[in-house]
PyMOL Python script that loads the backbone (N, CA, C, O; Angstrom):
from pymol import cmd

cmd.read_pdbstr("""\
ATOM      1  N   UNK A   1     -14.016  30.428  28.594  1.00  0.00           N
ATOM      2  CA  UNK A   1     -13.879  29.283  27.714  1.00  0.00           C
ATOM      3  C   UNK A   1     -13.555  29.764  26.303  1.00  0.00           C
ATOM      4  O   UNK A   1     -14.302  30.687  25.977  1.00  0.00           O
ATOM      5  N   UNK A   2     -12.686  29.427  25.383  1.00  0.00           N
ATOM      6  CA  UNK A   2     -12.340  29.236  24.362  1.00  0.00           C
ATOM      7  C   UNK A   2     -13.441  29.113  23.196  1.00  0.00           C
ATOM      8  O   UNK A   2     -14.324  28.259  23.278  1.00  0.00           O
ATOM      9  N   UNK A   3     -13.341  30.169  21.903  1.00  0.00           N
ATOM     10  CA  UNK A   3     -14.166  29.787  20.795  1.00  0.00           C
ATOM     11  C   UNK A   3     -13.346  28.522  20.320  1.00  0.00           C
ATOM     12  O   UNK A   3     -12.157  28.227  20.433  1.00  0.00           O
ATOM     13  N   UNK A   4     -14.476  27.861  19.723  1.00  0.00           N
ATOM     14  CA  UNK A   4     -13.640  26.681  18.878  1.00  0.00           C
ATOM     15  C   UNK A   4     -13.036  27.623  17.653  1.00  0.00           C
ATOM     16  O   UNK A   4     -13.375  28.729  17.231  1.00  0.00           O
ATOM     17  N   UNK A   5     -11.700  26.438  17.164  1.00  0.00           N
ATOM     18  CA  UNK A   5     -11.309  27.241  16.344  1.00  0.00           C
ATOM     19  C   UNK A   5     -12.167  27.267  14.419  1.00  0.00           C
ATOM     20  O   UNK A   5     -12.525  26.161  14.016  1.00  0.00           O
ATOM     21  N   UNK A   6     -12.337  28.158  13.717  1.00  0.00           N
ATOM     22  CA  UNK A   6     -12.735  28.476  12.587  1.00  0.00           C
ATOM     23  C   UNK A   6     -12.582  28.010  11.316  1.00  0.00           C
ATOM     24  O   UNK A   6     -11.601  27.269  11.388  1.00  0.00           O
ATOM     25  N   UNK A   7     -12.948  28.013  10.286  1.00  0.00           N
ATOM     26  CA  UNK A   7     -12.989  27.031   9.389  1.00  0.00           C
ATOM     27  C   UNK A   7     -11.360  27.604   9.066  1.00  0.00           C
ATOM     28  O   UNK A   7     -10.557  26.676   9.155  1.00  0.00           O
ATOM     29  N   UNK A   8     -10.778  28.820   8.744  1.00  0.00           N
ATOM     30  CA  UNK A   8      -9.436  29.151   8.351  1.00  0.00           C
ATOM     31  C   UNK A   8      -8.402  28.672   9.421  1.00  0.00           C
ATOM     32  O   UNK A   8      -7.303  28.292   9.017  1.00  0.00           O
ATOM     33  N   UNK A   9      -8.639  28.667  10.555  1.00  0.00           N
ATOM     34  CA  UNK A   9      -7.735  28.190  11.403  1.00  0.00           C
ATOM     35  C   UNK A   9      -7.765  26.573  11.417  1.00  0.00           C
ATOM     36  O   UNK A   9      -6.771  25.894  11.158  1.00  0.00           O
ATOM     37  N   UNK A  10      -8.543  26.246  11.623  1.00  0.00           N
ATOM     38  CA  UNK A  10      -8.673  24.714  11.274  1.00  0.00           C
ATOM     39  C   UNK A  10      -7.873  24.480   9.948  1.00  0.00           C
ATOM     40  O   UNK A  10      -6.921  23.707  10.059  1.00  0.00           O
ATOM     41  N   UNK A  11      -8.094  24.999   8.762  1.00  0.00           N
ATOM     42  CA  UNK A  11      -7.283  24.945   7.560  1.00  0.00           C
ATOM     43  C   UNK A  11      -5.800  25.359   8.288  1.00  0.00           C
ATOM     44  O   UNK A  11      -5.049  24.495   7.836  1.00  0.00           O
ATOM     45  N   UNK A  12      -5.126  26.083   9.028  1.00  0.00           N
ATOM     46  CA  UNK A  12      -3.581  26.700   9.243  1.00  0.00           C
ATOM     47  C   UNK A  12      -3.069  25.403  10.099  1.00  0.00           C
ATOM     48  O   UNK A  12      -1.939  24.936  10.242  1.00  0.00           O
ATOM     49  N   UNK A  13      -4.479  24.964  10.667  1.00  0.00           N
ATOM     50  CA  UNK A  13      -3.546  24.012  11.876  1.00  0.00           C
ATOM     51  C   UNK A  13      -3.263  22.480  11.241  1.00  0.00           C
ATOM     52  O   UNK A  13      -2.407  21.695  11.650  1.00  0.00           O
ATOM     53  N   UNK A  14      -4.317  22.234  10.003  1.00  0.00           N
ATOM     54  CA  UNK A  14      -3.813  21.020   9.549  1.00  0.00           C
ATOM     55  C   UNK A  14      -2.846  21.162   8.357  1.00  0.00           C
ATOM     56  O   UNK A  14      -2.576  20.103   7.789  1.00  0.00           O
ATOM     57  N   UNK A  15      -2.204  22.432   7.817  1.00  0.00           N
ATOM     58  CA  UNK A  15      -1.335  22.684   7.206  1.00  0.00           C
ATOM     59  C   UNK A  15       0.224  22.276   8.005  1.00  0.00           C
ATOM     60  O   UNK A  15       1.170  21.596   7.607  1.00  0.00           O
ATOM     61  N   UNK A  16      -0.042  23.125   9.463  1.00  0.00           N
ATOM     62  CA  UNK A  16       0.908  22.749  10.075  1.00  0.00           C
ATOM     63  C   UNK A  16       1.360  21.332  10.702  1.00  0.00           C
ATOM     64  O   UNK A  16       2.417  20.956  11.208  1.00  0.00           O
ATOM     65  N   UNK A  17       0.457  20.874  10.526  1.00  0.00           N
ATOM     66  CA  UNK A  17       0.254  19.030  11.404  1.00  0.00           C
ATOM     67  C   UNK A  17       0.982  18.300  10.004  1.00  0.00           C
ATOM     68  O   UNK A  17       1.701  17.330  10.246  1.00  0.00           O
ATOM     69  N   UNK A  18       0.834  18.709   8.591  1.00  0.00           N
ATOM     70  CA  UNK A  18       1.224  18.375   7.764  1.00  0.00           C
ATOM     71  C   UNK A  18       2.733  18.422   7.528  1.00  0.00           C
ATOM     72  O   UNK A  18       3.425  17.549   7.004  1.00  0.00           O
ATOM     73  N   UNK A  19       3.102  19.577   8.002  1.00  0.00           N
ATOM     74  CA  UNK A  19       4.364  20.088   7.970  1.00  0.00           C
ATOM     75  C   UNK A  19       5.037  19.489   8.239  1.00  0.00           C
ATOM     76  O   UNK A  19       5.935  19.045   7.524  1.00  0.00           O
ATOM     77  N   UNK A  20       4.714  19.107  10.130  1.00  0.00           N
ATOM     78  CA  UNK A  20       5.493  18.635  10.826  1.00  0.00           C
ATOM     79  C   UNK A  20       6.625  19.132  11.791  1.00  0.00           C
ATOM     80  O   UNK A  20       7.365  20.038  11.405  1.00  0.00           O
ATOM     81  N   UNK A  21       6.753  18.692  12.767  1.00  0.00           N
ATOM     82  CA  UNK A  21       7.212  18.861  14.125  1.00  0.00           C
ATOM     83  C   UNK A  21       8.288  20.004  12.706  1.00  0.00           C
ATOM     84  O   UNK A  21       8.647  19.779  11.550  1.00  0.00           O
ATOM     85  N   UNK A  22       8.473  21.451  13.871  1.00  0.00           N
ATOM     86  CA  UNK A  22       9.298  22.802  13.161  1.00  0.00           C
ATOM     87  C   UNK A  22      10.935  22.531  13.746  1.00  0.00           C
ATOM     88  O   UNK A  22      11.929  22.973  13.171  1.00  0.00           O
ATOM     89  N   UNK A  23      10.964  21.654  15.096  1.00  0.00           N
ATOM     90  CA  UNK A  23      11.776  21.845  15.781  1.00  0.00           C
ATOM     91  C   UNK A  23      12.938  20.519  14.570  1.00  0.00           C
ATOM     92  O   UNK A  23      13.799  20.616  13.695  1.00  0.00           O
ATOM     93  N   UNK A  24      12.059  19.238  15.439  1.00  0.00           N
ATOM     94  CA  UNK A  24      13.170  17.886  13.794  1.00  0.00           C
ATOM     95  C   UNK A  24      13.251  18.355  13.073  1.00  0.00           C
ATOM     96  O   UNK A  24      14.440  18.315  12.758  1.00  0.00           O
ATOM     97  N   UNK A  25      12.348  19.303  11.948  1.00  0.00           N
ATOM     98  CA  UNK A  25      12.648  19.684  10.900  1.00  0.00           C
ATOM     99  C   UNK A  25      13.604  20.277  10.407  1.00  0.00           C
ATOM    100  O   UNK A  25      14.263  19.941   9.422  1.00  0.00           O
ATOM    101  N   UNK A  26      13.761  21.466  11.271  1.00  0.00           N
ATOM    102  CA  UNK A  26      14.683  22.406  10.894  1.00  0.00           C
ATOM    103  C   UNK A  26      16.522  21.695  11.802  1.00  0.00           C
ATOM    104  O   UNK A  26      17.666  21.627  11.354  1.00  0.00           O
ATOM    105  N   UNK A  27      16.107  21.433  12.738  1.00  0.00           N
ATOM    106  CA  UNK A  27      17.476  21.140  13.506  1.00  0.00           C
ATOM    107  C   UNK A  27      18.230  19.739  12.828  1.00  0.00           C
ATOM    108  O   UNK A  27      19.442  19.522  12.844  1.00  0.00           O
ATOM    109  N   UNK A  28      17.192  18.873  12.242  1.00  0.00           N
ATOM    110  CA  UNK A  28      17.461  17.486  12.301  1.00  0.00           C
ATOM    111  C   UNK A  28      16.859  16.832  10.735  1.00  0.00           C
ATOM    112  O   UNK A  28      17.407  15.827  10.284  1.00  0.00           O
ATOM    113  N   UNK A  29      16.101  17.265  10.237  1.00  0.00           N
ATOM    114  CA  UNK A  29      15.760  17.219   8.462  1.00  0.00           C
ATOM    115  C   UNK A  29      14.857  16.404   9.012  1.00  0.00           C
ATOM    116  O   UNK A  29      14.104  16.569   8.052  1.00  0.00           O
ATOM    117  N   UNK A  30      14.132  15.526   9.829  1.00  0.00           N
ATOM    118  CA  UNK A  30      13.174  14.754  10.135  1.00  0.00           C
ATOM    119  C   UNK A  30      11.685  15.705  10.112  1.00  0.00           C
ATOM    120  O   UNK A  30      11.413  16.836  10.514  1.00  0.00           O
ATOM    121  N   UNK A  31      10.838  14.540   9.374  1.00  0.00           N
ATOM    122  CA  UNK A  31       9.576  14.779   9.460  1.00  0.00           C
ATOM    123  C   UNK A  31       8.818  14.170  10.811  1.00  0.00           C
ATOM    124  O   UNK A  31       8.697  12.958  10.637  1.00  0.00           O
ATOM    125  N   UNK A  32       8.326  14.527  11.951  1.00  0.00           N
ATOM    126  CA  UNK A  32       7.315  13.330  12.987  1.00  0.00           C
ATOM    127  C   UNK A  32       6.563  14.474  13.143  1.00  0.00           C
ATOM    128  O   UNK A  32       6.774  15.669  12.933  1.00  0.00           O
ATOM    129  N   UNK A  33       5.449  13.696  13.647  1.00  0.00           N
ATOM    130  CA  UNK A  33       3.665  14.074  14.029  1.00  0.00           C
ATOM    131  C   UNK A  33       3.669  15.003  14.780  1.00  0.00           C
ATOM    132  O   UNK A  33       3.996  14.664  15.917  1.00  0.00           O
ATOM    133  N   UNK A  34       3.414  16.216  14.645  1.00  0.00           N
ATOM    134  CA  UNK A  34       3.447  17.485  15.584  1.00  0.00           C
ATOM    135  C   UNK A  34       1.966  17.552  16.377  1.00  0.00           C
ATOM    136  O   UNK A  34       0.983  16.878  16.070  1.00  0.00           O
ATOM    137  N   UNK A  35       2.018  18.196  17.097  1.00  0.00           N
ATOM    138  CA  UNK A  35       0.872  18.999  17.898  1.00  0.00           C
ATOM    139  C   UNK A  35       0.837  20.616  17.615  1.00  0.00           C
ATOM    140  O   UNK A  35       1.748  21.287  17.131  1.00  0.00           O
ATOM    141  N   UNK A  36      -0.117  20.947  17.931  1.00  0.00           N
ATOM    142  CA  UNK A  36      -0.098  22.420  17.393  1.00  0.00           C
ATOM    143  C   UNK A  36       0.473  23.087  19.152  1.00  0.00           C
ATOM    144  O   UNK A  36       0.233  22.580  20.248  1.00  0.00           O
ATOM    145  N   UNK A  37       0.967  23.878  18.955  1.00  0.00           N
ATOM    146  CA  UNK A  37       2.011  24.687  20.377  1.00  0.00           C
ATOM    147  C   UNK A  37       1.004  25.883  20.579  1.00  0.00           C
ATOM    148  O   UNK A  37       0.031  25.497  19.930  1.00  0.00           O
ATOM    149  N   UNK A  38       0.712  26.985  21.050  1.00  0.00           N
ATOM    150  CA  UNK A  38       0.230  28.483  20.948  1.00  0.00           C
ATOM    151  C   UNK A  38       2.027  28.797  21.718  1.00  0.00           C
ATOM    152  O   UNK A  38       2.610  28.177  22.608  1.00  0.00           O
ATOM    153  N   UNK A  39       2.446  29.967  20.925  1.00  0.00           N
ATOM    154  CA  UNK A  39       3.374  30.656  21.380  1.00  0.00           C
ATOM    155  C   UNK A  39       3.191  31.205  23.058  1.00  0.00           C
ATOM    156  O   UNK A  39       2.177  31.883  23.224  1.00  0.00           O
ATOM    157  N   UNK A  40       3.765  31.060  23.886  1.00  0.00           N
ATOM    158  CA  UNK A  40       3.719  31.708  25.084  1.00  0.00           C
ATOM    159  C   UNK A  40       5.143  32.654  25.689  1.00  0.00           C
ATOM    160  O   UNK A  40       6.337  32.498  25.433  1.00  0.00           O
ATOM    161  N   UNK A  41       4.555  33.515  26.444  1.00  0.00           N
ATOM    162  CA  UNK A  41       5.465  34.377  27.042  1.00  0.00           C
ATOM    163  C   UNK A  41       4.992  35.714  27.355  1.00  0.00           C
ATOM    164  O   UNK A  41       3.780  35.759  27.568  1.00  0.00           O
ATOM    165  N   UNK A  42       5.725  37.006  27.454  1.00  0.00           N
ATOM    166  CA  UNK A  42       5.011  38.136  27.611  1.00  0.00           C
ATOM    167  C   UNK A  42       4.290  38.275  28.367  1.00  0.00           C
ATOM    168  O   UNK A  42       3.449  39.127  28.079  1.00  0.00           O
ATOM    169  N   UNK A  43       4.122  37.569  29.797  1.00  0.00           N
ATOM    170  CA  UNK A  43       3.755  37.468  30.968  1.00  0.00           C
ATOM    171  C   UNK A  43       2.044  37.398  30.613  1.00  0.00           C
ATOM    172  O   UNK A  43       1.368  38.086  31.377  1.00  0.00           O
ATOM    173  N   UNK A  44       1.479  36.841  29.821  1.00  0.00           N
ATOM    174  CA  UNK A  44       0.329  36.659  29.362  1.00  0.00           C
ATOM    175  C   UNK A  44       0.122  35.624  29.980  1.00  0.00           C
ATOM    176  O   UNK A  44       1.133  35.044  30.376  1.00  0.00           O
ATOM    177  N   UNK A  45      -1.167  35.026  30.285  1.00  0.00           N
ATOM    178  CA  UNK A  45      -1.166  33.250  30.747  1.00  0.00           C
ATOM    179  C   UNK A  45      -2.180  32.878  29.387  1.00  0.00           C
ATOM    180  O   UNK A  45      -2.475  31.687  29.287  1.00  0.00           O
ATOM    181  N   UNK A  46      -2.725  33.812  28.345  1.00  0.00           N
ATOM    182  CA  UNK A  46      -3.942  33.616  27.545  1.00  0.00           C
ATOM    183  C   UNK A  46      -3.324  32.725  26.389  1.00  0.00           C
ATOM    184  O   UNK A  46      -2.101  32.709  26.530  1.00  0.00           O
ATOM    185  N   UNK A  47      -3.655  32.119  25.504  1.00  0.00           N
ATOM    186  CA  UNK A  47      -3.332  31.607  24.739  1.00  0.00           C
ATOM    187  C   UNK A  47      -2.932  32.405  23.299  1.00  0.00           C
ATOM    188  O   UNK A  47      -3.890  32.883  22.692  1.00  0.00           O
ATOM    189  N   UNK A  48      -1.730  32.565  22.771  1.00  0.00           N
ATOM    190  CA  UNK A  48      -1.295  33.398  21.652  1.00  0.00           C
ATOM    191  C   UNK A  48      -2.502  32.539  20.222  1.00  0.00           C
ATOM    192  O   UNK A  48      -3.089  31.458  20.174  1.00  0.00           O
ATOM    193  N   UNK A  49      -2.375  33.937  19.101  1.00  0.00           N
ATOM    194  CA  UNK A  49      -3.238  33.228  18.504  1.00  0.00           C
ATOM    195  C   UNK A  49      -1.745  32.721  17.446  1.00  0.00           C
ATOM    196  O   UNK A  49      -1.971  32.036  16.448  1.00  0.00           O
ATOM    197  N   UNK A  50      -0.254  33.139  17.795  1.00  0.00           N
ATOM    198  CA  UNK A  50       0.612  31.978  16.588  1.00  0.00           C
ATOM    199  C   UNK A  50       0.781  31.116  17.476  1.00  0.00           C
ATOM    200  O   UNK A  50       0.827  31.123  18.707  1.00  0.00           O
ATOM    201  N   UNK A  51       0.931  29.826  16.098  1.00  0.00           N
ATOM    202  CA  UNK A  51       1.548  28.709  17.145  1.00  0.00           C
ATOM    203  C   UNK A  51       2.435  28.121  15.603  1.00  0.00           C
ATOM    204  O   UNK A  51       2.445  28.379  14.399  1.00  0.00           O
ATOM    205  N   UNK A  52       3.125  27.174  16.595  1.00  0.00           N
ATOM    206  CA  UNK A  52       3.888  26.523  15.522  1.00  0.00           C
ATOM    207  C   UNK A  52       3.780  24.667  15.660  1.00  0.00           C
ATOM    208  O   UNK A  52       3.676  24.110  16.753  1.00  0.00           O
ATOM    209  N   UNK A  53       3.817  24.107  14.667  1.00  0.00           N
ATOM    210  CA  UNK A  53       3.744  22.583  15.168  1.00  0.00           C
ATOM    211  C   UNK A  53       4.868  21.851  15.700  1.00  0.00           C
ATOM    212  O   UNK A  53       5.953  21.995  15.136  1.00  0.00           O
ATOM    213  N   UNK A  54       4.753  20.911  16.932  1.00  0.00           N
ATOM    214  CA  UNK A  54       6.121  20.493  17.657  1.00  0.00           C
ATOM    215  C   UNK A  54       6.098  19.269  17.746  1.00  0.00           C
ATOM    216  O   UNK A  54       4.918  18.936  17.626  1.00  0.00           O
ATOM    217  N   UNK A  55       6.465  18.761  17.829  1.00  0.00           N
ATOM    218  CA  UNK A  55       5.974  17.088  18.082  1.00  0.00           C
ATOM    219  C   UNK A  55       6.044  16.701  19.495  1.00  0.00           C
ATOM    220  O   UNK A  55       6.554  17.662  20.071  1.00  0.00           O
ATOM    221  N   UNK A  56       5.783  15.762  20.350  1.00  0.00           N
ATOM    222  CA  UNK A  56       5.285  15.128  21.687  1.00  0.00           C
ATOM    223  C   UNK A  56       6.758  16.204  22.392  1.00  0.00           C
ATOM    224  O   UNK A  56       6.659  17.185  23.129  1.00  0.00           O
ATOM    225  N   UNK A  57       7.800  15.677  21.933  1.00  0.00           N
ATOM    226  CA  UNK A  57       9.258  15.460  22.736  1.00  0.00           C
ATOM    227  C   UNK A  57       9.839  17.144  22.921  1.00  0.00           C
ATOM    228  O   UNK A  57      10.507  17.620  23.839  1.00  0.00           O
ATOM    229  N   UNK A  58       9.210  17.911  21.469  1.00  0.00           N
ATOM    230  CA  UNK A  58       9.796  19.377  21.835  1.00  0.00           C
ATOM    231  C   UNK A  58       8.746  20.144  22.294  1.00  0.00           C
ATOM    232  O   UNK A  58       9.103  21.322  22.326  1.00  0.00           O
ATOM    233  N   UNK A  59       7.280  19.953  22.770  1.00  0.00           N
ATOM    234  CA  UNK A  59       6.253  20.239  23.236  1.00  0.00           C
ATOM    235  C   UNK A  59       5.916  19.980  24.679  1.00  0.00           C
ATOM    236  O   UNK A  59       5.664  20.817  25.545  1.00  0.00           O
ATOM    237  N   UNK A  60       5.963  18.527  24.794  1.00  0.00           N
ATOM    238  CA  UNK A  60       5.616  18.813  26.507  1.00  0.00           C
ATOM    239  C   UNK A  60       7.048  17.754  26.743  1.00  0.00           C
ATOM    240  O   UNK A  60       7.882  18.117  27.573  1.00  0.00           O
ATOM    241  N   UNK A  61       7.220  16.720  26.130  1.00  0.00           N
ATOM    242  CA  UNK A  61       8.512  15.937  26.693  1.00  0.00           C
ATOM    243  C   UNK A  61       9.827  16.360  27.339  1.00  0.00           C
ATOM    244  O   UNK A  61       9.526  17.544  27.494  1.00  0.00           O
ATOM    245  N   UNK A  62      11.336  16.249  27.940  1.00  0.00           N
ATOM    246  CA  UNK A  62      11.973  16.087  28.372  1.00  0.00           C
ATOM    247  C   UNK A  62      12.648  17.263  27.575  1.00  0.00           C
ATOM    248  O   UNK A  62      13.058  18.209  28.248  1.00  0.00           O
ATOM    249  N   UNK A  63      12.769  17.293  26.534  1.00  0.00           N
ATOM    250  CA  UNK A  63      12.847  18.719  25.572  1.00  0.00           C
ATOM    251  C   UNK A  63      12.103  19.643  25.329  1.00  0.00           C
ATOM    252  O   UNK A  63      12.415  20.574  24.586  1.00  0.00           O
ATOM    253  N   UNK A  64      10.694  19.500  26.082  1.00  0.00           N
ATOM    254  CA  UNK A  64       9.542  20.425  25.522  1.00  0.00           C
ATOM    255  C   UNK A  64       9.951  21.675  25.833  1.00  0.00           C
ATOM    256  O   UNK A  64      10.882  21.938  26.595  1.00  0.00           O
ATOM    257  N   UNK A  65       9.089  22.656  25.101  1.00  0.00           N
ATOM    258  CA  UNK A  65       8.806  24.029  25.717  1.00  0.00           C
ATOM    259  C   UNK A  65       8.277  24.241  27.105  1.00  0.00           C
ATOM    260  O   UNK A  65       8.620  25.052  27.964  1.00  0.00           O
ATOM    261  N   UNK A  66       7.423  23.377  27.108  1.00  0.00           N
ATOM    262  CA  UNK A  66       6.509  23.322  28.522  1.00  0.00           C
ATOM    263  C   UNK A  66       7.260  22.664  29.490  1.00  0.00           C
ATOM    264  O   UNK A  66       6.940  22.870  30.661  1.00  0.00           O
ATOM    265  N   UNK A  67       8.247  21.870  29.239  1.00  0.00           N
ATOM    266  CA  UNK A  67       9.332  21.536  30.662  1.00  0.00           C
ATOM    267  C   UNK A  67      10.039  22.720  31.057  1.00  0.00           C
ATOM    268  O   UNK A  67       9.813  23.341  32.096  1.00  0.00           O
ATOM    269  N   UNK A  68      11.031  23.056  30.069  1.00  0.00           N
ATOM    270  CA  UNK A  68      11.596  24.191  30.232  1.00  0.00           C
ATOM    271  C   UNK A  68      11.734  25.548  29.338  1.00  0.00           C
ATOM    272  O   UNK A  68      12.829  25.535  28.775  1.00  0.00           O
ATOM    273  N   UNK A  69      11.183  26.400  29.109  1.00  0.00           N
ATOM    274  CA  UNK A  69      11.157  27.211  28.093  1.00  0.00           C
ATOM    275  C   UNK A  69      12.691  28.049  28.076  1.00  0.00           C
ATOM    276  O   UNK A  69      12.927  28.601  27.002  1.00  0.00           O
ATOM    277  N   UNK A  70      13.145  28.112  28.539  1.00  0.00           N
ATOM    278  CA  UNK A  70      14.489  28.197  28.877  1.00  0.00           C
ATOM    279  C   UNK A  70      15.695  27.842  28.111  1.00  0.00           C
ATOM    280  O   UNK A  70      16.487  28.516  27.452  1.00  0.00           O
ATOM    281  N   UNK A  71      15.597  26.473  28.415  1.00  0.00           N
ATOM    282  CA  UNK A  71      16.321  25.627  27.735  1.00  0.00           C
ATOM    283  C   UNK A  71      15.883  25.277  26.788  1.00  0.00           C
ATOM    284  O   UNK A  71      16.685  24.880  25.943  1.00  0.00           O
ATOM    285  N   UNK A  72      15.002  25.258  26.590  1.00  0.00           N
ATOM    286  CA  UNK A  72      14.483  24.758  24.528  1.00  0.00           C
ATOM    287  C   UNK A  72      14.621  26.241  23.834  1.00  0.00           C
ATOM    288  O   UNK A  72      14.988  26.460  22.680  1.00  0.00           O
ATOM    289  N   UNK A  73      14.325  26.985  24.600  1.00  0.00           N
ATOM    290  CA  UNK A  73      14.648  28.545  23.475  1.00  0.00           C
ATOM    291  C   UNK A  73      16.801  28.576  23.441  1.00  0.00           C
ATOM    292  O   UNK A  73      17.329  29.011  22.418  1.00  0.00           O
ATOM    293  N   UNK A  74      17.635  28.125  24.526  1.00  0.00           N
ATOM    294  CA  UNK A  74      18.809  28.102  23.879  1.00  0.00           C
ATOM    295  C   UNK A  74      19.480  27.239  23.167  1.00  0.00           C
ATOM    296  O   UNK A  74      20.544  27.271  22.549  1.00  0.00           O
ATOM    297  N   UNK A  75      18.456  26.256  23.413  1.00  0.00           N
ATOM    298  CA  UNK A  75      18.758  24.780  22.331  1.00  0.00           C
ATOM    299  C   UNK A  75      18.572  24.958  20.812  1.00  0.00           C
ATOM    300  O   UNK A  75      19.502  24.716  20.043  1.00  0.00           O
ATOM    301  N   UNK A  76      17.107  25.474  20.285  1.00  0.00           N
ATOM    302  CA  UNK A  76      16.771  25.175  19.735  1.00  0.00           C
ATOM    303  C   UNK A  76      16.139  26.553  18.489  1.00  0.00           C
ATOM    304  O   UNK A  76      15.734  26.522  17.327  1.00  0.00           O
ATOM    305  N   UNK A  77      16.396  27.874  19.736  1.00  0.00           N
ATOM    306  CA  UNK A  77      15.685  28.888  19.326  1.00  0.00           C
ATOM    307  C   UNK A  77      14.538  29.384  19.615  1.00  0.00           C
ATOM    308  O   UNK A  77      13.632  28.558  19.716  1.00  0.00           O
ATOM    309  N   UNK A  78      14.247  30.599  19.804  1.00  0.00           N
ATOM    310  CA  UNK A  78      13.165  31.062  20.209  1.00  0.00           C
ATOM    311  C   UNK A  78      12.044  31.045  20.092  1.00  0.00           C
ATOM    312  O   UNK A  78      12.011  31.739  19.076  1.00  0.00           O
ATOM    313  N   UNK A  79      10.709  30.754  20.347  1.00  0.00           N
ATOM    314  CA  UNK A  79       9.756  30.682  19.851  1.00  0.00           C
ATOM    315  C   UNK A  79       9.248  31.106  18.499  1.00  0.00           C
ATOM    316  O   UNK A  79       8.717  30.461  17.595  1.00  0.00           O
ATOM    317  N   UNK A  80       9.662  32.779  18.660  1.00  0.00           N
ATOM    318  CA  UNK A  80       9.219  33.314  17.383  1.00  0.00           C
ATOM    319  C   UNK A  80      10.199  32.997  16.382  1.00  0.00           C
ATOM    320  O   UNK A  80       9.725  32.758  15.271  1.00  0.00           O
ATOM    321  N   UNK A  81      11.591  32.929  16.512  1.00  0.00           N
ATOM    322  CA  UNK A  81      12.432  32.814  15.720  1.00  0.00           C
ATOM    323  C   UNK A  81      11.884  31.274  14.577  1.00  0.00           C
ATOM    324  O   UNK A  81      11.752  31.103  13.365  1.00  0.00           O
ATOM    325  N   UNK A  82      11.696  30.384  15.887  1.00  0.00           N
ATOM    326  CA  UNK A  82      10.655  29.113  14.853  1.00  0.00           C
ATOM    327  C   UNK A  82       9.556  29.148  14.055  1.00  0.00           C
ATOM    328  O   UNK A  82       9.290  28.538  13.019  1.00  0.00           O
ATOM    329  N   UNK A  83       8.792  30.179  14.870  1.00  0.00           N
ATOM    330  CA  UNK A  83       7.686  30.798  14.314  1.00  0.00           C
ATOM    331  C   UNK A  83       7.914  31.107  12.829  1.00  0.00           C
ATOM    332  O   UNK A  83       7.135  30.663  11.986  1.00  0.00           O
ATOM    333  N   UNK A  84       8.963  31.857  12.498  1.00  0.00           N
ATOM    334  CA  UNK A  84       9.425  32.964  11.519  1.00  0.00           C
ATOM    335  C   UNK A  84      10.001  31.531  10.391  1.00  0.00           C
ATOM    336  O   UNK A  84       9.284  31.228   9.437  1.00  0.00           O
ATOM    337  N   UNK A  85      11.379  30.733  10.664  1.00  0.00           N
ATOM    338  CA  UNK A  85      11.493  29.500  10.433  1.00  0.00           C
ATOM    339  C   UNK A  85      10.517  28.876   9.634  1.00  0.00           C
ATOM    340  O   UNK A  85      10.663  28.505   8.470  1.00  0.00           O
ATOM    341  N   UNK A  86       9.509  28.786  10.338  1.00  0.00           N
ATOM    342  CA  UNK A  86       8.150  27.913   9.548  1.00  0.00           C
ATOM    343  C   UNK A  86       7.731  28.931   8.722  1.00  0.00           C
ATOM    344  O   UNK A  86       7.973  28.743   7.530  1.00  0.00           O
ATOM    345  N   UNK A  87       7.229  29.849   8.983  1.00  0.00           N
ATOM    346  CA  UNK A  87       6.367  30.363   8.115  1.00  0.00           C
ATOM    347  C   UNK A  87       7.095  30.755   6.969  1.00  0.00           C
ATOM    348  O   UNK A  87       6.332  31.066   6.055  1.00  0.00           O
ATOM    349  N   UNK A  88       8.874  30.901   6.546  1.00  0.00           N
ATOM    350  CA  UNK A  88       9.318  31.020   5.427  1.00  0.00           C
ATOM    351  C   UNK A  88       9.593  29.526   4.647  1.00  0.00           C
ATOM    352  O   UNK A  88      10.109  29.484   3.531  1.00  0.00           O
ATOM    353  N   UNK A  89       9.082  28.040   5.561  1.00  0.00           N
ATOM    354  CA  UNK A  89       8.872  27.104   4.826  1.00  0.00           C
ATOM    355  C   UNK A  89       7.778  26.431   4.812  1.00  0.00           C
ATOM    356  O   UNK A  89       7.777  25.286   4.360  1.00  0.00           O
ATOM    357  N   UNK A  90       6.828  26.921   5.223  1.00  0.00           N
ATOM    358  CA  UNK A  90       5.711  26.278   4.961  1.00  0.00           C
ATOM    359  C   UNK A  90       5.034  25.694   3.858  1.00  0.00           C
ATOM    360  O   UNK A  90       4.116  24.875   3.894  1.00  0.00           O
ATOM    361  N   UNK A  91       5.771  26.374   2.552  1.00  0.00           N
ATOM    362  CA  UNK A  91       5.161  26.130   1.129  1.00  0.00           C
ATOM    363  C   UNK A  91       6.241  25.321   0.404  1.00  0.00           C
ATOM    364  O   UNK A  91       6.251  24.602  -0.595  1.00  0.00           O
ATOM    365  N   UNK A  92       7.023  25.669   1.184  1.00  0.00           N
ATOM    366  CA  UNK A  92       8.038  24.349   0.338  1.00  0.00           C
ATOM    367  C   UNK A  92       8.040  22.986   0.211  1.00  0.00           C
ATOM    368  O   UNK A  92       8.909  22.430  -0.461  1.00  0.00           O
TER     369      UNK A  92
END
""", "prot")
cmd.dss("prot")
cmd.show_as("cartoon", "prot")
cmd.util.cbc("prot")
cmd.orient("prot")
């Protein structure tokens, strides 16, 4: 079972909820309501400790990561590449 997450992570994840979905943002200039993602891959099944915020549709929906990771990494870019994405706009 999972620690809950920490008073600093709790602070990163409502920074990112603030942000807003990384995927509208960057592809589409739109702000909508993200969920927090954990990066996956690397034949790990554990939960990464980056994540980036996605909203419903590039997260689990018809575009999500979790439909196809596949196709949303040649759509849209790679996990980390979003990863990287956000974290050089997060303060802007």
């Amino acid at each position: 079972m999972a620690k809950p997450p920490n008073k600093k992570t709790k602070q990163a994840y409502q920074r990112a909820v603030e942000f807003g979905c990384v995927v509208c943002k960057k592809h589409y200039g739109l702000r909508t309501e993200p969920t927090i993602h954990h990066l996956t891959g690397g034949g790990m099944a554990l939960k990464s400790k980056k994540f980036i915020p996605l909203c419903h549709e590039h997260h689990q929906g018809n575009q999500g990561v979790h439909h196809n990771t596949k196709v949303f990494e040649e759509r849209f870019g790679t996990q980390e590449e979003l990863l990287d994405w956000y974290l050089q706009n997060i303060n802007e």
